[in-house]
N, C-alpha and C positions, 0 to 999 in steps of 0.2 A: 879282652873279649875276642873270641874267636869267630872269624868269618865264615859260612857255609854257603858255597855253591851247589846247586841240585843240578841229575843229571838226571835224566828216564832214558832206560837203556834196555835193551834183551840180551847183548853181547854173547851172538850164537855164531859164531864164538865171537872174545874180542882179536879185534885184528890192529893192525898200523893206524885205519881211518879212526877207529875208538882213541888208540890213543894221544894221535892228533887233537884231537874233538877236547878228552881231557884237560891236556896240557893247556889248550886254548882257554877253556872252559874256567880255569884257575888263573891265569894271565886276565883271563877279562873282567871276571869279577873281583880280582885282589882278592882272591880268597886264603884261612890258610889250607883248610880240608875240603874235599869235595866226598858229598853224600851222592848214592847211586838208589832212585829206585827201581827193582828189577822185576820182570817179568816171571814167573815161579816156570814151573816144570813144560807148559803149556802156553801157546804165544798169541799175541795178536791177530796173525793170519791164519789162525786153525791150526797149528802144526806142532808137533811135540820138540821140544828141543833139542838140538844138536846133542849134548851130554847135560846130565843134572844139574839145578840150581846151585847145588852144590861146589859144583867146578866150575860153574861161572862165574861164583864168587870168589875163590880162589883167585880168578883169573883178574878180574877186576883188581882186587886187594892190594896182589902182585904188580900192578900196572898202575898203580896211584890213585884208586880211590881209596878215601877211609871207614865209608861206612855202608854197608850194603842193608838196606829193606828190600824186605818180597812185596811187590804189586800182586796183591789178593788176586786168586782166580777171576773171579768177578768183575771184577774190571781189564785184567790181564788179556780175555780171551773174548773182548768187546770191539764195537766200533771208535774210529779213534774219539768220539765226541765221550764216551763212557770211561773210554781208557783214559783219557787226557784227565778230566774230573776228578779218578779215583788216585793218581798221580804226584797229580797238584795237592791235594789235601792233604798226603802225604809229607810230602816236603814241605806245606806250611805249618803241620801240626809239629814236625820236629824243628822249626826254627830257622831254616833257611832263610840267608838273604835275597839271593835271586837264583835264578834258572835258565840254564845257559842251553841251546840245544844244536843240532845244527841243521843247516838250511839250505837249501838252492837258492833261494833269494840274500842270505847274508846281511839283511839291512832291517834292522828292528823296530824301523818306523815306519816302515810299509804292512807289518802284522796289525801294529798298534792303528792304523790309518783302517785299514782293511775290517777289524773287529770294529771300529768303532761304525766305517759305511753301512755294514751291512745290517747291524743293530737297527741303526736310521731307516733302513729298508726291509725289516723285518718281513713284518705283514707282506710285503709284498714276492718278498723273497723264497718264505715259507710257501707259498701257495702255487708257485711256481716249481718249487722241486716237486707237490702231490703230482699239479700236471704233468709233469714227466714223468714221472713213476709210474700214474695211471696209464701214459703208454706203453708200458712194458719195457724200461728199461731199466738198470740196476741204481741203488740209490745214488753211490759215488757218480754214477753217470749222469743223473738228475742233477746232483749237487752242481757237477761242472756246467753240465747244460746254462741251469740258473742263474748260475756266477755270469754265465757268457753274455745272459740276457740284460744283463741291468749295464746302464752304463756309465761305465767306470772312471772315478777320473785320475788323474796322475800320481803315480806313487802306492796305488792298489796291486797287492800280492796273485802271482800266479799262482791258481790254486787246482791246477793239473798236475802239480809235482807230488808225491806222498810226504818228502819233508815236511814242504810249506805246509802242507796239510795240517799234519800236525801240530808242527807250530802254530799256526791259526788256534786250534784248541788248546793248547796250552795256554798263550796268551789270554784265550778266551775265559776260559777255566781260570785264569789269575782274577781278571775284572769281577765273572761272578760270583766270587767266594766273597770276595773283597780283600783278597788277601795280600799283605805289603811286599809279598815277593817281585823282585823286581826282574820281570823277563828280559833275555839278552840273546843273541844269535852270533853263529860263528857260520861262514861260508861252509860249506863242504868240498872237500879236497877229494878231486879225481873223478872217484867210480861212482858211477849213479847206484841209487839204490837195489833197482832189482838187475843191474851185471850179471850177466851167466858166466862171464869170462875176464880172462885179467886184461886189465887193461894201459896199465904201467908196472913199472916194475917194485913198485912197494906198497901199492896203495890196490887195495882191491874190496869186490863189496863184499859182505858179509853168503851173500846169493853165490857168489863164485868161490870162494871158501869152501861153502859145506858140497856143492859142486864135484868141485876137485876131490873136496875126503871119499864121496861115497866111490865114485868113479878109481879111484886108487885100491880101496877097502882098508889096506894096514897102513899103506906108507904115506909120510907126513911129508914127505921131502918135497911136491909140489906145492906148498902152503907156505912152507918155512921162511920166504921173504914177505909175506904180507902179512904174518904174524910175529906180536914178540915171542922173546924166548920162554915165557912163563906160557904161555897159551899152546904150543908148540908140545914143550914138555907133560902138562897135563892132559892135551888131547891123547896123545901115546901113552900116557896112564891108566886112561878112560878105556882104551880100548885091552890093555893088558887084563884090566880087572874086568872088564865088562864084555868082554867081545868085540862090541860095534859098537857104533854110533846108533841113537834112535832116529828114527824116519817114519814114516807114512807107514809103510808096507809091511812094518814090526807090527803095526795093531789092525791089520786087515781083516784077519780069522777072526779077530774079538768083535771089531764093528761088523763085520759080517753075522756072527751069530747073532751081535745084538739085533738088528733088522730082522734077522729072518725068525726072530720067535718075540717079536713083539708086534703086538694087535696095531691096525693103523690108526686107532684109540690112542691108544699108549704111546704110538710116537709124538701125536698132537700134542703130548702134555708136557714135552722137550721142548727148551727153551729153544726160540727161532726157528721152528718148524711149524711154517705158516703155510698156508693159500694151497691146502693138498697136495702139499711136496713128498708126503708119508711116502704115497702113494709109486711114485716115482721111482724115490731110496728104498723101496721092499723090491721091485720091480729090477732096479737096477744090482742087487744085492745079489738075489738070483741068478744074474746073468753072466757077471763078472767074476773075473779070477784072479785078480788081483787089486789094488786100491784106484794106481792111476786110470786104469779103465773104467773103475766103477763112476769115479770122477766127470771122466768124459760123457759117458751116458747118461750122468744127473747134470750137465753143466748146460745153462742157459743162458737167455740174453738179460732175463730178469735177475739172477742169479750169479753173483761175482764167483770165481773159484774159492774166493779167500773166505766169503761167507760161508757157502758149501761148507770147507774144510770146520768152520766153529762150526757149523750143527752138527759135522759127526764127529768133533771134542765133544760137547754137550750129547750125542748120543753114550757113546764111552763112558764119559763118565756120568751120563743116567741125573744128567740137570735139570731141572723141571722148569716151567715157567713160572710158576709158584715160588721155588725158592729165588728164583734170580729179583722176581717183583718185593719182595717182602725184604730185601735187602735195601740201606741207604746208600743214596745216589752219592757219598763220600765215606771214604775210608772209616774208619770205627778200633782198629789199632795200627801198631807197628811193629810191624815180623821182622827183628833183628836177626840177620844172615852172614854177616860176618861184620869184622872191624880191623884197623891197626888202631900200633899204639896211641898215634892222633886221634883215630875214630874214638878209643874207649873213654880218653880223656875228656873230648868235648862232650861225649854222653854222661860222665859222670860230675860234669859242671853245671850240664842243662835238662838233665832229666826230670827234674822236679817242674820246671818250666814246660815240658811238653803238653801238646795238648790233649793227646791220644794214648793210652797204653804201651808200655812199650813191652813186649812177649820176645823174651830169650830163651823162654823154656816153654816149651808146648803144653804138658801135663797141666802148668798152671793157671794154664787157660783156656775155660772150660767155654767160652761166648759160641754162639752159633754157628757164627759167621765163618769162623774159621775152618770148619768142617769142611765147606767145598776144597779149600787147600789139601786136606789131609787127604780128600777121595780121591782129587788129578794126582796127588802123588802117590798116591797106591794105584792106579788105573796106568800111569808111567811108569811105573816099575815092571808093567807087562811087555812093555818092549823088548826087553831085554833076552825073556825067553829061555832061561836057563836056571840054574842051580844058586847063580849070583846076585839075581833078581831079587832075592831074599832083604839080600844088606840092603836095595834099596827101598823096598818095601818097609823095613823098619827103621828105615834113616829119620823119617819126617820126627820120632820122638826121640830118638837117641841122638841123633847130633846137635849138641850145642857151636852157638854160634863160632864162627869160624874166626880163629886170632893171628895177625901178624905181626910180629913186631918190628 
């Protein structure tokens, strides 16, 4: 019988801390393979990714994982309660034993302690983040507000850090499925998550990475210790065939146009474009010349940056509140992205056991759902801007899953 550890990851790019985290990740579960699920072309904090799902996976592959799934848009480009959800079912539908993740906190009984409190304290909990909300301040800030207010007793999780964060919902996401994965945590080594800057000499965040790339434009050699050598090599691939790296300011003229010829109608019908913010984003579209400024002049105390950034993914790529509502609140297949030889193995021991579809090849999969995938990856391949854009515009049906052996 082969063991599977889960890992939920974006690896934009992967660096030293990723594969720290792995190694760990496999030592702690006695696993023999570790499955990865990945965030697709478009990220949790609104943002397009560093280079293609594609060469993420690569990167991963190369670095020890075995089996790489795409985290559907749809959950990929949510809040982490949505994200965690779509995640977790994931990796229960293809058979994981547990799920390792890592943490500021590092101690798995303080998650377990923490989801089971605040459960107990629901009702009271829930009604406490409206009142905060209701005074105008951004949800994560309600969240922490509320956590502040109930009191706590020993061995409950810090839940101001974004790890913990998530972990919290993951854990939480395991109990409500009912699912026998069994959650586990590793410390995190060094850089805190959003580091703008390095701060040892091997370990750096993911924030201070791409940092360094754009700040550089061609040259890798400021990065080269905080990444392996496979992550190294393919980002300087990326940019031979591609140009650049993708960023914010690649899709400014797009989300600019979209805004300035859509009705303040037609914005409302975008998923998370609530409470007259249309108005705002048309307003601020006009005025700005670039993205990080348009940013600024939409950015509020109600209003996280990071939410901002998902309603203008969800403007881009033209996401309705309609579709996102009519979708189920867990996953529905699994978008094989790549494998080793480990990965193809245990897939073709336990694939008849899955719970869920498993889609190696696109064409053959005509379901719904998958559509919003196909669109963020066409609407990402506008980054790019040039003659090249092409390949990746047609990648989403032409490349089959990614092999290493």
């Amino acid at each position: 019988m082969m063991k599977a550890v889960g890992v939920i990851v974006e690896y934009n790019p992967f660096h030293n801390g990723h594969a720290y985290h792995l190694q760990a990740a496999k030592e702690t579960a006695h696993a023999d393979i570790a499955i990865a699920v990945m965030s697709g072309n478009f990220l949790q904090r609104g943002e397009p990714a560093l280079v293609s799902k594609w060469y993420r996976t690569k990167m991963a592959l190369l670095n020890g994982v075995d089996i790489v799934l795409e985290l559907p848009y749809r959950f990929a480009t949510q809040k982490a309660e949505t994200f965690s959800n779509g995640a977790v079912s994931i990796l229960d539908a293809i058979g994981c034993d547990s799920l390792c993740f890592g943490s500021e906190s590092g101690d798995i009984s303080s998650f377990l302690q923490t989801v089971d409190y605040l459960d107990t304290h629901k009702e009271r909990f829930d009604q406490s983040i409206k009142m905060n909300i209701k005074s105008g301040v951004s949800y994560p800030k309600a969240l922490s507000l509320s956590f502040q207010s109930l009191s706590s007793p020993e061995n409950i999780l810090s839940l101001d850090k974004p790890n913990n964060i998530l972990g919290f919902h993951y854990v939480k996401s395991i109990l409500q499925q009912k699912s026998s994965i069994i959650p586990l945590t590793v410390k995190r080594k060094n850089a805190d998550y959003h580091d703008e800057h390095f701060a040892t000499e091997t370990i750096a965040s993911a924030t201070s990475i791409r940092k360094a790339l754009f700040a550089s434009k061609i040259d890798n050699s400021s990065i080269e210790q905080y990444v392996p050598e496979a992550t190294s090599t393919l980002l300087k691939e990326y940019l031979t065939v591609y140009g650049h790296f993708h960023q914010w300011e690649n899709y400014w003229s797009y989300l600019r146009f979209r805004l300035l010829h859509m009705s303040p109608e037609e914005l409302r019908d975008v998923y998370e474009v609530e409470e007259g913010i249309e108005h705002r984003l048309i307003a601020a579209a006009l005025e700005s010349t670039h993205f990080k400024e348009f940013m600024q002049k939409i950015k509020t105390k109600r209003y996280t940056w990071t939410r901002l950034q998902r309603i203008c993914v969800h403007i881009i790529t033209n996401t309705k509140k309609a579709d996102m509502k009519s979708m189920p609140e867990i996953a529905s297949y699994l978008r094989l992205l790549g494998m080793t030889k480990n990965g193809k193995e245990y897939l073709n021991k336990y694939k008849s056991q899955f719970a869920l579809p498993l889609v190696s090849k696109l064409s053959a999969y005509k379901e719904k759902d998958i559509l919003l995938d196909i669109k963020a990856s066409r609407v990402y391949s506008f980054g790019i801007g040039n003659q090249t854009s092409d390949s990746l515009l047609h990648q989403e049906y032409k490349q089959p899953p990614i092999y290493i052996e």
